[in-house]
C-alpha positions as CSV (number, residue, x, y, z in Angstrom):
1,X,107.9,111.8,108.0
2,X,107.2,111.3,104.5
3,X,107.3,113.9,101.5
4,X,104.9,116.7,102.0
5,X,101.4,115.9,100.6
6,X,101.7,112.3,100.9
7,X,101.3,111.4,104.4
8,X,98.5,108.2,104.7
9,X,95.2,109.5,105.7
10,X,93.2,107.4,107.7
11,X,89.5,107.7,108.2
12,X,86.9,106.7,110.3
13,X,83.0,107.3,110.8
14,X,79.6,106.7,111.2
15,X,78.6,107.9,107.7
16,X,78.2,104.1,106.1
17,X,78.6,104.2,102.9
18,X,74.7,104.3,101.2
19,X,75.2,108.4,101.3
20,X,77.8,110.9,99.7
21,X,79.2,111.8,103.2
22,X,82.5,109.7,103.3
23,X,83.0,110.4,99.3
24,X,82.3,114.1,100.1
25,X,85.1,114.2,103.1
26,X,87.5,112.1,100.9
27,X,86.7,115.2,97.9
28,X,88.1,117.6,99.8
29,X,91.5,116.3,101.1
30,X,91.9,115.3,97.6
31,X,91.3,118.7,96.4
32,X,93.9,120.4,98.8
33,X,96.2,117.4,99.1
34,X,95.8,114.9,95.9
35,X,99.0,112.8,96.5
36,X,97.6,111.5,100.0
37,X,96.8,108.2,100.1
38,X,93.5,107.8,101.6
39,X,92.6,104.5,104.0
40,X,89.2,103.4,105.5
41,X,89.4,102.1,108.6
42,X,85.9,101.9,108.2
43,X,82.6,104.2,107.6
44,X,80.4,101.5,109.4
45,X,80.6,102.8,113.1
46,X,77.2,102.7,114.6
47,X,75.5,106.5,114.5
48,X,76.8,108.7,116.9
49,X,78.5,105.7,118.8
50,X,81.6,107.1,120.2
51,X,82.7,104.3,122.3
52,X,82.7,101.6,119.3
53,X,84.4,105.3,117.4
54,X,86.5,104.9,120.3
55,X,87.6,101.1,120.3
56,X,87.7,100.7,116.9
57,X,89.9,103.4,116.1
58,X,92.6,102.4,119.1
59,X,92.5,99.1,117.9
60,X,94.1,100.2,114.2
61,X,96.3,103.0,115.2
62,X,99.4,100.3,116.3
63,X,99.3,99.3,112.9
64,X,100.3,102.5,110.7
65,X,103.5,103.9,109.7
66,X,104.7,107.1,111.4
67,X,103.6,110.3,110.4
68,X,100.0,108.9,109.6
69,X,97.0,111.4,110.1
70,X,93.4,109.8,111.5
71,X,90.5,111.7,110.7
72,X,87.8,110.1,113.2
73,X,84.0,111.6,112.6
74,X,81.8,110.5,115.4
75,X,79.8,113.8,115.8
76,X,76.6,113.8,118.1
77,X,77.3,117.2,119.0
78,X,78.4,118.5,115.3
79,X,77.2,122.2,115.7
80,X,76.9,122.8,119.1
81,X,80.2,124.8,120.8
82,X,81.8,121.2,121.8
83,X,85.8,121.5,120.4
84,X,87.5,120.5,117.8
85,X,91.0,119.1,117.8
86,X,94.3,118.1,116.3
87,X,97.0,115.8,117.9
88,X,100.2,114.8,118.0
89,X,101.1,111.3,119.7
90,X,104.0,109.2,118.4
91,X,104.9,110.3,115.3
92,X,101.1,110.3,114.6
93,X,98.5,112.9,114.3
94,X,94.6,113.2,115.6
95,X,91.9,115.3,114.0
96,X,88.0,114.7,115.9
97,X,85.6,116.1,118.1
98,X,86.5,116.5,121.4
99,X,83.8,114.1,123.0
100,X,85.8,111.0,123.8
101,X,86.4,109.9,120.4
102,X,90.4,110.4,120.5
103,X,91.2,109.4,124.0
104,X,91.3,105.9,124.3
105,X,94.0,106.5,121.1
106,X,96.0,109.1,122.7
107,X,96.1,107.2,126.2
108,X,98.1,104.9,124.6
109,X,100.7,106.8,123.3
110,X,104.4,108.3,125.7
111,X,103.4,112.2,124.9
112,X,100.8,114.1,123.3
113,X,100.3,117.4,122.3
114,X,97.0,118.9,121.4
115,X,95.7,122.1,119.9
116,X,91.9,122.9,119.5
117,X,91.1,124.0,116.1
118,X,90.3,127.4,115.8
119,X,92.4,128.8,113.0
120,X,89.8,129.9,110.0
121,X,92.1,130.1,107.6
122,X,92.5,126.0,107.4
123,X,89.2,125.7,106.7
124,X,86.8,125.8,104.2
125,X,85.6,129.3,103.2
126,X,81.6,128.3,104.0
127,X,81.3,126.2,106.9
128,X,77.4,124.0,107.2
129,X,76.7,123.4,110.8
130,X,75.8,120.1,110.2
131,X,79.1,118.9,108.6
132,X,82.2,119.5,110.5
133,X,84.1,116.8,109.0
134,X,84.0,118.1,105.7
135,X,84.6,121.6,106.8
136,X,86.8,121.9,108.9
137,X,88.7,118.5,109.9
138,X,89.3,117.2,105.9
139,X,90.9,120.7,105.1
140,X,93.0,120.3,108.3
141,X,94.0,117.0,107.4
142,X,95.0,117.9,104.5
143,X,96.7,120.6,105.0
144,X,98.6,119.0,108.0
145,X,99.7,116.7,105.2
146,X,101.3,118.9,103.3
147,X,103.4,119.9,105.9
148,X,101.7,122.9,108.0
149,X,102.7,122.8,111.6
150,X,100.3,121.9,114.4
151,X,100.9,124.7,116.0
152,X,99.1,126.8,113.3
153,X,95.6,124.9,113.6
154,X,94.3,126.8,116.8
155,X,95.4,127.2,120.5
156,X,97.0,124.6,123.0
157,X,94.8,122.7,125.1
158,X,95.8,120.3,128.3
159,X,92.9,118.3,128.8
160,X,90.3,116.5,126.8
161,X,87.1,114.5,127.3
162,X,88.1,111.3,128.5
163,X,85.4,108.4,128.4
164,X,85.2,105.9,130.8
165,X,87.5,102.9,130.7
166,X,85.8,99.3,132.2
167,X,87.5,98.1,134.6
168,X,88.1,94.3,136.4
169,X,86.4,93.4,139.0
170,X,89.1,90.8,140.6
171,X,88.2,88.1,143.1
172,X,90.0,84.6,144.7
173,X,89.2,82.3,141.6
174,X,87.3,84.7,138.8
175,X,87.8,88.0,137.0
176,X,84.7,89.9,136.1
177,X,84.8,92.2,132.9
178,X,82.6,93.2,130.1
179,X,82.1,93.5,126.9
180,X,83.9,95.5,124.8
181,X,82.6,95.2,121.2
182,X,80.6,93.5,118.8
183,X,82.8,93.0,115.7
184,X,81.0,91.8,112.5
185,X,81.1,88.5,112.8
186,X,78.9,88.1,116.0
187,X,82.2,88.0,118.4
188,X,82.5,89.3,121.6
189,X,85.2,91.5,122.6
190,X,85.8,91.5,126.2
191,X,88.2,93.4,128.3
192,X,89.8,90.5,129.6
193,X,93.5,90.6,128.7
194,X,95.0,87.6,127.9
195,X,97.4,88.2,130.6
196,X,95.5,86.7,133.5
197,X,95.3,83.5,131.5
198,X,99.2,82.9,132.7
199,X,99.6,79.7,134.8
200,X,96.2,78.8,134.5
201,X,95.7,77.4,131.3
202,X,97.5,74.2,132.1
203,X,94.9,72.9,134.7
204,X,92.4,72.4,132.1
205,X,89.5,74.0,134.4
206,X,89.4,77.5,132.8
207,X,85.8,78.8,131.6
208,X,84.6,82.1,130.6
209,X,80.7,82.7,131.8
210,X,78.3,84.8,129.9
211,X,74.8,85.1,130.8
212,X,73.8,80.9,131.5
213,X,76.9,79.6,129.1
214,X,80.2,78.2,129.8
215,X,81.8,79.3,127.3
216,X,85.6,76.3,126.8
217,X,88.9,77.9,126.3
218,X,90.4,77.3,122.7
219,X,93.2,78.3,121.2
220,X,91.6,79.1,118.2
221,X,88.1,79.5,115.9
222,X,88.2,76.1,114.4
223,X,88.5,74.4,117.7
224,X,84.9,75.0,118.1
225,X,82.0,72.7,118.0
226,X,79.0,73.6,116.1
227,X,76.6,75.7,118.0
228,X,79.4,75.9,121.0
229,X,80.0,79.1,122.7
230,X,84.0,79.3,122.7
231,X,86.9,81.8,124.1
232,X,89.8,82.4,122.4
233,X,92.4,85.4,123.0
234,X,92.0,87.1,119.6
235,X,93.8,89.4,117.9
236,X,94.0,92.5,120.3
237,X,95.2,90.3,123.0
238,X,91.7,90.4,124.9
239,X,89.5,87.5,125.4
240,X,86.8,86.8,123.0
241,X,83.6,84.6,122.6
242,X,82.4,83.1,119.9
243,X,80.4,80.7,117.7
244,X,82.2,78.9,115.0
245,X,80.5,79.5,111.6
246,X,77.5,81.8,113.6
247,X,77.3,84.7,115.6
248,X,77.6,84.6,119.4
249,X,76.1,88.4,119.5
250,X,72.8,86.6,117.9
251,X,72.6,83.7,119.9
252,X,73.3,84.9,123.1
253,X,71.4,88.3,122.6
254,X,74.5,90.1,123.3
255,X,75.2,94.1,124.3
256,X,78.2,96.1,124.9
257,X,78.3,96.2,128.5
258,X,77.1,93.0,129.4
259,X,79.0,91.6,132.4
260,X,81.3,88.3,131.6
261,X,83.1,86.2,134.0
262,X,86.9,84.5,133.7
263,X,86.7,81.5,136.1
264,X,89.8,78.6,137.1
């Protein structure tokens, strides 16, 4: 762990950046905690989209150092009597709502342990209804930076909301997923892993098929054509489709969701 107070504090919500809401939740770990150094994983999740919440967070959480604390605000239900919680998972701590948001991070990990937050005295003095993440999870964050125990944050809790994890459909010759994300670029993350391209690849006949395209395995971006629909394993070690230089979500009128189809 490192010195007290200067743990890396990573966040990640829907607040975009236009409003005060990120700068306001960044104030007040500053103001208990002002050696922590503050990362964005990013502030552009969709509003009140906990499954991209969801993905994108498990998709950066490999890549901190131990003792790192993720602050993830995607809050539907800020308000209502939905819990709060804090985590420990690998050397690395959770603060969100207990909706989902965490889950697909803390599936990942050997052992957990989880508290709901319930402990006042970690929070702020005047709590708004409408801004949990201000109130409540930046102090705790904070706080759990400069060394207060998890233990001290509320009560012990064994199970959380889970959400639902797509799964393969699996036949002779194909494997039917879906897509997983959009990213910025236009790409399409699937949950194909780049495991069941073993063996295969050297026959020359594997496609990926989304919608009415054949979409060629490439080994990377700038094996595309123009305009060509292309799969490459990307970065995560799942499929993707894409359009060199354009935006495969665009052309192909993509959701998250959509069904896509490995075939050899």
């Amino acid at each position: 762990m490192p010195p007290p107070g200067t743990s890396v504090i990573a966040l990640l919500t829907d607040f975009g950046t236009r409003d005060w809401y990120a700068a306001a939740l960044k104030g007040v770990i500053l103001s208990h905690a002002p050696r922590a150094q503050l990362v964005d994983i990013t502030h552009e999740i969709p509003p009140q989209d906990v499954v991209a919440g969801a993905f994108v967070l498990a998709s950066a959480v490999e890549w901190f150092p131990p003792g790192t604390i993720f602050v993830a605000v995607v809050d539907p239900g800020v308000g209502s009597e939905r819990p709060l919680l804090a985590a420990r998972a690998d050397d690395r701590y959770f603060i969100g709502p207990d909706n989902g948001l965490l889950s697909w991070s803390l599936e990942r990990t050997a052992a957990s342990t989880i508290v709901r937050l319930t402990n006042r005295r970690y929070w702020r003095k005047d709590v708004s209804r409408t801004f949990h993440g201000r109130d409540i999870m930046a102090p705790v964050a904070a706080h759990l930076a400069r060394g207060v125990r998890l233990s001290r944050f509320g009560t012990p809790v064994e199970r959380i909301t889970k959400l639902t994890v797509p799964t393969l459909q699996r036949r002779e010759r194909s494997v039917e997923g879906s897509i997983l994300h959009i990213d910025a670029f236009g790409s399409l993350i699937t949950n194909l892993p780049e495991t069941l391209l073993r063996g295969k690849l050297s026959s020359g006949q594997v496609r990926v098929r989304y919608k009415d395209r054949q979409a060629r395995m490439v080994s990377s971006y700038g094996e595309g054509q123009a305009s060509e629909l292309i799969a490459v394993v990307g970065s995560l070690r799942l499929i993707e489709l894409a359009i060199r230089e354009g935006s495969a979500a665009w052309v192909c009128n993509a959701r998250r969701g959509d069904p896509v189809e490995l075939r050899w």
